[in-house]
C-alpha positions as CSV (number, residue, x, y, z in Angstrom):
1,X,125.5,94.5,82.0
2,X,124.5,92.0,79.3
3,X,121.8,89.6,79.4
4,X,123.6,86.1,79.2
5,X,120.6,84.1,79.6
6,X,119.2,82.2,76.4
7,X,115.5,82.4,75.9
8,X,112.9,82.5,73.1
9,X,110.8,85.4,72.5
10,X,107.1,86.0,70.8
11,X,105.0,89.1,70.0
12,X,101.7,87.6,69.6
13,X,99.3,90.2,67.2
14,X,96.2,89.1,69.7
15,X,94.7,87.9,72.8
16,X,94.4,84.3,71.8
17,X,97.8,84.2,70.7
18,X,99.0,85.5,73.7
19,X,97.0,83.2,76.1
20,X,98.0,80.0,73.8
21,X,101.9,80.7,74.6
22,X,101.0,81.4,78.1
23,X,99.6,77.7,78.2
24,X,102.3,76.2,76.8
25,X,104.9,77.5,78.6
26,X,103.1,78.4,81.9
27,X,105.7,79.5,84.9
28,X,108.3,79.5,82.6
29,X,107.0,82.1,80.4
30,X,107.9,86.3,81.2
31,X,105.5,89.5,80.2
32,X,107.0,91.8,78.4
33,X,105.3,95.2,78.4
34,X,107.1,98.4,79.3
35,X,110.2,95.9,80.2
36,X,111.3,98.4,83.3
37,X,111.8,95.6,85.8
38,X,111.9,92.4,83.5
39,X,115.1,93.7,81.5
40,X,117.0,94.6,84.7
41,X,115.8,91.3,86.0
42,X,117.2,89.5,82.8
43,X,120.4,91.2,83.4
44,X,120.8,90.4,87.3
45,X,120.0,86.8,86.5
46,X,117.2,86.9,88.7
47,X,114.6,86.5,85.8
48,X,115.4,83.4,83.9
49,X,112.5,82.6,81.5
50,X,112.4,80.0,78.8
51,X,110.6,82.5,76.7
52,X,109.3,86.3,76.5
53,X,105.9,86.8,75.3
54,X,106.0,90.6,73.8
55,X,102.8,91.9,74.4
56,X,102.9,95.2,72.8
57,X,101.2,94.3,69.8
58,X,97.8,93.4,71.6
59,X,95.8,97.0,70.8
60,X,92.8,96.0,73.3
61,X,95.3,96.0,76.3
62,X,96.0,99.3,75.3
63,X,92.3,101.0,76.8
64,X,92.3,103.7,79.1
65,X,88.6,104.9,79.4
66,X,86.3,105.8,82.2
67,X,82.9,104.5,81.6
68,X,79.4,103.9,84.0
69,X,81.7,105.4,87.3
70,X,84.8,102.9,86.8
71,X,88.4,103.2,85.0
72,X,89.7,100.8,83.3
73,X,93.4,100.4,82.7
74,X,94.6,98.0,80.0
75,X,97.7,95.9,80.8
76,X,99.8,98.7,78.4
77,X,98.9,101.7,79.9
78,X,101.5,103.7,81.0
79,X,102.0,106.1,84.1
80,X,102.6,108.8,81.4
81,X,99.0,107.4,80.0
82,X,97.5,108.5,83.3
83,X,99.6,111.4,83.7
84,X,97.9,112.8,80.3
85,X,94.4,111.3,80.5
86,X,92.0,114.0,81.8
87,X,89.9,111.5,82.3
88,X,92.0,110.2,85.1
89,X,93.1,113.3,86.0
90,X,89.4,114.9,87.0
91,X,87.6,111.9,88.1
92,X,90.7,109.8,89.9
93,X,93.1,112.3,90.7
94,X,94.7,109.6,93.3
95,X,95.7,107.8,90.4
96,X,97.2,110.8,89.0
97,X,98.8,111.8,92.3
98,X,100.4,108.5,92.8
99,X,101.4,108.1,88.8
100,X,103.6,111.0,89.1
101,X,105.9,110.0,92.2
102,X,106.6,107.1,90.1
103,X,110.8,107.0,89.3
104,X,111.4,109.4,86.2
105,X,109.3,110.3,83.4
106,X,111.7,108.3,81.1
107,X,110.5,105.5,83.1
108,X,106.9,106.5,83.6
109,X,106.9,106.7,79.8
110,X,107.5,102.7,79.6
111,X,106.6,101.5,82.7
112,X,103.0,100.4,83.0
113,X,100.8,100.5,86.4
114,X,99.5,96.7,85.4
115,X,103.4,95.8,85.3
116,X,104.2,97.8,88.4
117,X,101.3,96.1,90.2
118,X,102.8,92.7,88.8
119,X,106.3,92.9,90.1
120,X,104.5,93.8,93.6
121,X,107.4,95.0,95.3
122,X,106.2,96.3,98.7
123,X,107.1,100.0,98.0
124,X,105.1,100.1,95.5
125,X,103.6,103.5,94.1
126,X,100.8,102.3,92.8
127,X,99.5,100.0,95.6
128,X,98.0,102.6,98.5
129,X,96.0,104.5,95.4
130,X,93.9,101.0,94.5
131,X,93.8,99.5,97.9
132,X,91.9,102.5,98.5
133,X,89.6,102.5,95.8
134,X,89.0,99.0,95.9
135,X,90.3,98.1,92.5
136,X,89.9,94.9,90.9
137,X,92.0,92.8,89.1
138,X,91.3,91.7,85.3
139,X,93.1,88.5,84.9
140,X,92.0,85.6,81.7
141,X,93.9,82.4,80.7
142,X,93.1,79.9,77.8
143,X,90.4,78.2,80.6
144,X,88.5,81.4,81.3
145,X,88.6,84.8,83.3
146,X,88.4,85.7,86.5
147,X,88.2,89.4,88.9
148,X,91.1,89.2,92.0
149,X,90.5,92.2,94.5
150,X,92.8,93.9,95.0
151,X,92.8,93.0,98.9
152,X,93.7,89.1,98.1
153,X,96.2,90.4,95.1
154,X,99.2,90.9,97.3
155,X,99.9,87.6,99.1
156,X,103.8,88.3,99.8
157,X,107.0,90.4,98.9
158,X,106.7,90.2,95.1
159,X,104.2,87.4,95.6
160,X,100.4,88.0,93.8
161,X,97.4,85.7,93.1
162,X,98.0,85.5,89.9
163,X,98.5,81.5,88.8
164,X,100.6,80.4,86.0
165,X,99.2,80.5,82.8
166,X,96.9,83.7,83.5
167,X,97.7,87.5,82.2
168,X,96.6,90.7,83.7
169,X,94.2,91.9,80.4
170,X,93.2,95.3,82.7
171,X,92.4,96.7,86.3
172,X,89.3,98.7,87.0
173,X,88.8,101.3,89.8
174,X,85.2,102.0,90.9
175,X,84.4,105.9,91.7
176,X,83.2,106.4,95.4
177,X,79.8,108.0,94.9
178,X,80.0,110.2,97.8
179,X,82.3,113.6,98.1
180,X,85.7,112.5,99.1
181,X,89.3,113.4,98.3
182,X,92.5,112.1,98.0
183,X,95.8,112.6,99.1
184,X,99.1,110.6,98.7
185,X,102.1,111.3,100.3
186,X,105.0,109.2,99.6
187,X,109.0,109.2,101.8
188,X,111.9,109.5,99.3
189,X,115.7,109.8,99.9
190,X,115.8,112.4,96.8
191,X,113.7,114.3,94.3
192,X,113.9,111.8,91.3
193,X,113.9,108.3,90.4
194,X,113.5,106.6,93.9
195,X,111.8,103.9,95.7
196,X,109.8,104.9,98.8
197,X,110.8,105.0,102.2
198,X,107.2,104.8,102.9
199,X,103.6,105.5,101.1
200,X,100.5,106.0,102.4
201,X,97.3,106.9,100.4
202,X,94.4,108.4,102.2
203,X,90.9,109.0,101.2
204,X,88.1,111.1,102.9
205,X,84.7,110.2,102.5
206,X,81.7,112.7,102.9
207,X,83.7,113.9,106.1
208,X,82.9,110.7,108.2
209,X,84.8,108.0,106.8
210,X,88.3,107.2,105.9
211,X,89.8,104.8,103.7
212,X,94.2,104.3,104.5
213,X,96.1,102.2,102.5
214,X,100.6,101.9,102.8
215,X,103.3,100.8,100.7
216,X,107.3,99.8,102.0
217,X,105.6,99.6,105.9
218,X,104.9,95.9,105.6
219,X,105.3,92.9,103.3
220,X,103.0,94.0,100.8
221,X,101.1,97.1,100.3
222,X,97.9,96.7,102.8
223,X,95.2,98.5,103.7
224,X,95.4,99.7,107.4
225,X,91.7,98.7,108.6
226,X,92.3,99.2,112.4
227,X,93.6,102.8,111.8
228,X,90.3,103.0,109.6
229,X,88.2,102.2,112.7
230,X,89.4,104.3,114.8
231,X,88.8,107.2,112.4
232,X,85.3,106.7,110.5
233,X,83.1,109.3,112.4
234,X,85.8,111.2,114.8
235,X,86.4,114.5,114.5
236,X,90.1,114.6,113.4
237,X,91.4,116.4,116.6
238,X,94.9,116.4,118.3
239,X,94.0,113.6,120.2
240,X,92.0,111.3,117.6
241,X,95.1,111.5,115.0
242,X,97.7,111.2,118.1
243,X,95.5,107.4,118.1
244,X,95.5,106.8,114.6
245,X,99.1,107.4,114.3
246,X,99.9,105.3,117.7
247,X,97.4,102.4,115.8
248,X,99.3,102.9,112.7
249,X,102.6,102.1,114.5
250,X,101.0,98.9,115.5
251,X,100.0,98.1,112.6
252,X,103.1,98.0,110.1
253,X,105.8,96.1,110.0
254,X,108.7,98.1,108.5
255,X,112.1,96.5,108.1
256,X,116.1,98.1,107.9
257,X,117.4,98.0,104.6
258,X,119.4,100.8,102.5
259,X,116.7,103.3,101.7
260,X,115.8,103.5,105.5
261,X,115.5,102.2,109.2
262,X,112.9,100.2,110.6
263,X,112.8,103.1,113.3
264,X,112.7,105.6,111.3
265,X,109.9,104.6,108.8
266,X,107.6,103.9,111.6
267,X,108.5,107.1,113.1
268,X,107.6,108.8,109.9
269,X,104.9,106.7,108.7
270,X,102.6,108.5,111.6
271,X,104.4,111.9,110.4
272,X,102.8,111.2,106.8
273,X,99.8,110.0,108.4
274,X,98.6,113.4,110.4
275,X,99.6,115.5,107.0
276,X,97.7,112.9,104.5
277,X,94.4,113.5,106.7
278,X,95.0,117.2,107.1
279,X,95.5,117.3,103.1
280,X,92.7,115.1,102.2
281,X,90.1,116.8,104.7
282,X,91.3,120.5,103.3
283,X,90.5,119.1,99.9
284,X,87.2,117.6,100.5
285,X,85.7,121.3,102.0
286,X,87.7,123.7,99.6
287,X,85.6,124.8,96.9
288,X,85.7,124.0,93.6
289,X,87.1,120.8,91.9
290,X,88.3,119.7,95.1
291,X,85.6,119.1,96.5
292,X,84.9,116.3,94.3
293,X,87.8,114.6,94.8
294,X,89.7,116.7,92.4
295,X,93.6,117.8,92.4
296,X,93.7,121.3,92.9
């Protein structure tokens, strides 16, 4: 399918460039950075920009480093970046684990997590991974710069915060300084390039918290706070995760569509549930790595 739709395109060299086009154009200006949903969106008519700002060029949104406890993730950062970054791998292996459900690794080589977290499409890989880690948003325009939680990022289906104008320079991810692990377990039709069903991201912290975040249950990708409370300091018996998942249920607000039945994701959603605790609790007492949050 071509792309019919006349626009003007830009590949600033810097920052300032970049923001300077975003002010002139505003709404009606698109980010181009690994391109994996704009172009399809150019082609489907559903993206109709006046112009595409390139920003490929800008090295500084290229940064992937972990420094003082936090990673931050430049706006051109790749899944495939965080795939490869040992970094990432050791001291955030939730990112990691998330990275690599995402679609193909033709795709994960392109797409970027910034962009993915952009488009926020409620099935989301990346969502449940920094809704747990309480991640922050990087965001600067020509007027300033300013940190979005993630917990008031997602404000609809493929709705954020972010205003016109503004561009997503990086998002940073603060280490919990206790023990804890990860796990995140996502629902698929297929091994391969496909949206989830459902996702839910779980932490473990120090054995008496819990931190549960889900994608393609609701509107957006939440955090699931009253499942959280019922958790923090239980012992994870039959009875306790038979609660969780029943709160769980409550909780989301799945819909029908062609990957899945309302029915059935809420049915499987608690499924995912049980096995992400019973993961993420076998990782935080095995020995080793893992017990520093680590992937096996």
């Amino acid at each position: 399918m071509a792309i019919v739709h006349q626009f003007s395109y830009a590949r600033p060299s810097n920052l300032d460039e970049a923001l300077a086009l975003m002010d002139r154009h505003a709404a009606a200006a698109a980010i181009l950075a690994g391109g994996t949903d704009l172009v399809v969106n150019l082609k489907e008519g559903r993206a109709r920009p006046s112009i595409v700002v390139d920003i490929k060029g800008i090295t500084e949104l290229q940064r992937l480093h972990v420094a003082d406890g936090k990673l931050e993730i430049g706006a051109l950062a790749t899944f495939s970046d965080l795939l490869r970054a040992e970094s990432v791998r050791t001291d955030f292996p939730l990112i990691a684990e998330s990275a690599g459900t995402v679609a193909s690794v033709g795709i994960r080589n392109r797409a970027t997590l910034v962009g993915n977290l952009c488009s926020a499409v409620p099935s989301l890989d990346c969502g449940p991974a920094l809704l747990v880690h309480d991640a922050q948003v990087h965001v600067v325009s020509i007027h300033g710069s300013r940190a979005i939680s993630i917990h008031e990022w997602f404000t609809g289906p493929k709705i954020t915060a972010l205003q016109p104008g503004e561009l997503v320079v990086s998002v940073s991810i603060p280490r919990p300084i206790k023990p804890h692990a990860s796990c995140y377990m996502k629902l698929g039709r297929y091994r391969g390039e496909d949206l989830a069903q459902a996702g839910i991201a779980v932490m473990a912290v120090d054995g008496f918290t819990y931190r549960i975040a889900h994608s393609a249950l609701a509107p957006a990708a939440r955090r699931a706070r009253f499942v959280e409370s019922i958790l923090d300091g239980a012992v994870l018996d039959q009875g306790v995760l038979r609660l969780a998942t029943a709160a769980l249920a409550r909780e989301i607000a799945p819909i029908t569509d062609m990957r899945a039945t309302a029915a059935y994701r809420r049915h499987l959603a608690g499924v995912m549930l049980e096995r992400g605790l019973r993961e993420a609790v076998r990782r935080l007492h095995a020995r080793g790595p893992v017990a520093l949050g680590r992937l096996p």
